[in-house]
Every structure is written in C-alpha cells, then in structure tokens.
C-alpha positions in Angstrom: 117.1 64.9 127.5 118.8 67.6 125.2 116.9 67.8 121.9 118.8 69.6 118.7 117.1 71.1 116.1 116.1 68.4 113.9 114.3 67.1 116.9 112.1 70.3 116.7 111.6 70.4 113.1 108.4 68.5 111.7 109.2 65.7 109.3 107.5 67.6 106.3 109.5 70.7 106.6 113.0 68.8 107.1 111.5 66.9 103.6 110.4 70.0 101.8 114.6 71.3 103.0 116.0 68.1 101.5 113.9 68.9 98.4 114.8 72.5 97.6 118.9 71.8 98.7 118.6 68.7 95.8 116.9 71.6 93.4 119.7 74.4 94.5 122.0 71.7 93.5 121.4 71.0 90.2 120.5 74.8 89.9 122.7 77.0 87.4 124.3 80.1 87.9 122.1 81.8 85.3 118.8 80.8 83.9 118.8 78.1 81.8 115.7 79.8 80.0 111.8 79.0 79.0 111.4 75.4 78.8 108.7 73.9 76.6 105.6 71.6 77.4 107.7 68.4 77.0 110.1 69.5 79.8 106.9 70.0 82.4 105.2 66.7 80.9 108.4 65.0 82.2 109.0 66.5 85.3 105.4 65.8 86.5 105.4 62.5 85.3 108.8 61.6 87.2 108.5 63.8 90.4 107.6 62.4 93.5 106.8 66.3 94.9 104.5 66.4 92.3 102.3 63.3 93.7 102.2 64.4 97.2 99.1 65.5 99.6 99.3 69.0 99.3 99.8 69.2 103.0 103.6 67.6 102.7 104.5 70.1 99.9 107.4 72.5 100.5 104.6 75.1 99.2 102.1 74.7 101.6 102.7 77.4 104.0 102.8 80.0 101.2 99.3 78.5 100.0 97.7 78.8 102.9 98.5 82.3 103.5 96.6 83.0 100.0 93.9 80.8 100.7 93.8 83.1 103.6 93.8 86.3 101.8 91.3 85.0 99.3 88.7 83.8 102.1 89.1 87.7 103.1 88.6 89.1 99.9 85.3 87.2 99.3 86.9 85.3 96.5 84.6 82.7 94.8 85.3 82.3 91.3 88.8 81.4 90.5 91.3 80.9 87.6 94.5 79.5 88.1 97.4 79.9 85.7 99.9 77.6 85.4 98.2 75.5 88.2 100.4 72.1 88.0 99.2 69.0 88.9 96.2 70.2 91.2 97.8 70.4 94.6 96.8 73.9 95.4 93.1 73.2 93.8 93.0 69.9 96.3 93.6 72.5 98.8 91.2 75.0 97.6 88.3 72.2 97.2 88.9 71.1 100.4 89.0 74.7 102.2 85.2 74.6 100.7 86.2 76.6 97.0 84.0 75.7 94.5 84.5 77.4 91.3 87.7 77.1 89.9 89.0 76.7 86.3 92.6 75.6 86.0 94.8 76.6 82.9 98.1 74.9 82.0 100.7 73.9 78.9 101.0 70.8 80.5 98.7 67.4 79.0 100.6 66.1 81.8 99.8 68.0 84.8 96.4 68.6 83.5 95.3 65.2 83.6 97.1 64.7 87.0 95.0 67.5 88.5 91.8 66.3 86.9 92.3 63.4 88.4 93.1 64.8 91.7 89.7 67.0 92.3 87.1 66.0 89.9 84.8 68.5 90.7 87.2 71.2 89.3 87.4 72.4 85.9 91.0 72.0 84.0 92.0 72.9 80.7 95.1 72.8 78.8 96.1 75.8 77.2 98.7 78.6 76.6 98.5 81.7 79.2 99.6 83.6 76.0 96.7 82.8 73.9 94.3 81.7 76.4 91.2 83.8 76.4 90.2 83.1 79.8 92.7 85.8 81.5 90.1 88.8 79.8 87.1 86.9 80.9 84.9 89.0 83.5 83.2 86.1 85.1 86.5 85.8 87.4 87.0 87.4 90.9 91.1 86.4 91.6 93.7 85.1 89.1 96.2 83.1 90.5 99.4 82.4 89.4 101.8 80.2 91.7 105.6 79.2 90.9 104.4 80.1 87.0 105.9 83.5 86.2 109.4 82.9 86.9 109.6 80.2 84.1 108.4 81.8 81.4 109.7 85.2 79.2 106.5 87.0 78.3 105.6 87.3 82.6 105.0 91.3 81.9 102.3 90.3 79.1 100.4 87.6 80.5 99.9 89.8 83.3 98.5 92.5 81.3 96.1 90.2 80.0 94.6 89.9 83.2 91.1 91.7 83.2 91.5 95.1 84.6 90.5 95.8 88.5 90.1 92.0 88.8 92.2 90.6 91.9 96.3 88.7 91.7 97.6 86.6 93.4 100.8 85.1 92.9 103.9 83.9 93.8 107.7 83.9 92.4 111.1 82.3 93.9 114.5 84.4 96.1 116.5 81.3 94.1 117.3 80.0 91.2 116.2 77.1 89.3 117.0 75.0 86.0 113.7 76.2 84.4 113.5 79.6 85.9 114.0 82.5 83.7 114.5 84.6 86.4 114.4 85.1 90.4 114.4 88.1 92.9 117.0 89.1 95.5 114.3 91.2 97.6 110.3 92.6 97.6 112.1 96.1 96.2 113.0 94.3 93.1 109.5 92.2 92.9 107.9 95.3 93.3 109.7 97.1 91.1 108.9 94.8 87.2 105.7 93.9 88.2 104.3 97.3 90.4 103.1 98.7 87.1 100.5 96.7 86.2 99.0 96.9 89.6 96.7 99.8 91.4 97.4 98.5 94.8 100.8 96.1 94.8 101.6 94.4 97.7 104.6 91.8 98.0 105.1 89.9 101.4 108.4 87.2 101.5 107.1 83.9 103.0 110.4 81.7 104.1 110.2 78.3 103.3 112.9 76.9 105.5 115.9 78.2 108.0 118.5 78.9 105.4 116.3 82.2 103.7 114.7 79.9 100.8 111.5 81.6 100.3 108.7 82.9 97.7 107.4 86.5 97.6 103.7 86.9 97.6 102.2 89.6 95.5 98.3 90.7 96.0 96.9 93.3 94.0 94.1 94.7 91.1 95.2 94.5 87.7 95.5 98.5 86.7 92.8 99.6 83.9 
C-alpha cells in the first residue's frame, strides 16, 4: 500500500496548516497596524484556535521547546506578556509550573485564561504601563506571538528588569494585526540584540511550506 504525504502527517499539524494558509490568506501585503483591545476581545471571542487544548494548537511545538529551555534554566516564577487566552499557561500548569502571573489588554482573553487554569494568576493590563515588567520577584518574562502586534516592542522590552531572563517569540509572515515580521534570525537579531547581554534566536518551522516563529532567549542588558 503506497501512502502519500498526508497519510504521514498527524491530523493536528495538517489542522494547524489549514489554519495558518486561511490567516496568509486574508493577510495584507503590509501591516495593517496596532489594533486595539476590541479587535483581540473579538477574535478570542469568535476563534475556534483560541478554544483548543493547547496540544492541537499550531503553537505547540514552539512552546514546548521553551518549556524546555525554562525547565533548564531553573525557571519558577513567571510573567507572561500578552499571554492570550491561557493555552501556554494550561501547558505550563500541567508541565508542574506553579507561579505564574499573566498580563493582557484583553478582558476577553483574560477571563478565558482564568477560566482555563484557576490556579494561575491573570491580570488585565497594558505592557506599557504595567508595573509588573520592573518587578524583581520574576525569574523569566515571556512574551509569545505579542511583540509583532504592537508599535512600542523596543520599549516594553526595556522595561523588563535588567539581567532577568526572555523568552519570546515573533512570526517569518505576515498577519492582519501584525505590525511587523522578520525574513531571517539576522534581522531578529539585529532590532532586538540590543537590549540583550546574551541574544539567542533559533527559527522553529511550523509546517512544510517554511511558516515558522523565531525563538529568542536571553538577559535583559542593565
């Protein structure tokens, strides 16, 4: 029996494809530009990617190699920026994380996330203003699919507490919210290597066609 390549694939991934050829789709040539809470409220609310088990998300392999890398660093305490609707904090709580606070514009995705792990703390808020990025009683900051929607990406990074440990994560491809993407780790490297002592930026692929994030890891410089 001959078996072709959708044979081979998992069902999840050929999902998580479907999803992210229906988003290059209605994706524009050029950013469309920072979108307000509303915009998120909606998409959250409507989304079926958004109420998924965190293990059919088209994200999931990237977030496991970070839960990975944060296991290694010894990470305990955690704050989350931008964290959505709680899917990669259902992963964290289940991976045996316990102290996480997640930060977000969105009523919406807040009150999705609470919902999804209780035991976590969630708070609505603007990364701009927030005073939690400064706070010392953190060991990582993450910040997944968050810094390619919004303008001010350079200065909410700077707010971060300096030698505490980054994590995040930003698109090869454009979107209808995103402000900007990158073409290659060079360029990724290049805006945010800066603010880093220690930058490093890994792409993770997300399916066959070269759709993939780029991972960055390193300590906020003092």
């Amino acid at each position: 029996m001959r078996l072709g390549l959708r044979d081979l694939v998992p069902p999840v991934v050929l999902k998580g494809q479907r999803w992210l050829r229906r988003r290059a789709s209605r994706a524009q040539a050029t950013a469309a530009g920072q979108q307000e809470a509303d915009y998120y409220d909606r998409v959250y609310g409507q989304s079926e990617e958004y109420l998924r088990h965190y293990a059919d998300s088209v994200y999931y392999p990237s977030w496991t190699v970070l839960v990975d890398r944060m296991r290694r660093a010894g990470c305990q305490r955690i704050l989350d920026v931008g964290c959505g609707p709680g899917q990669f904090a259902a992963l964290l709580h289940d991976a045996g994380f316990t102290d996480y606070q997640g930060l977000d514009f969105s009523g919406r995705a807040i009150e999705m996330a609470q919902r999804r792990v209780p035991d976590f703390r969630f708070a609505v808020g603007d990364a701009q203003k927030s005073d939690l990025l400064g706070q010392a009683g953190f060991d990582v900051v993450v910040s997944l699919e968050f810094l390619e929607h919004i303008e001010p990406d350079l200065e909410i990074l700077a707010r971060v507490r300096p030698g505490t440990l980054v994590l995040a994560s930003v698109p090869n491809f454009p979107s209808h919210s995103h402000v900007r993407h990158f073409t290659s780790a060079e360029a990724v490297a290049e805006r945010y290597g800066p603010l880093f002592e220690d930058l490093r930026v890994d792409a993770v692929r997300l399916n066959a066609r070269g759709t993939a994030l780029y991972l960055l890891e390193g300590h906020r410089r003092g």
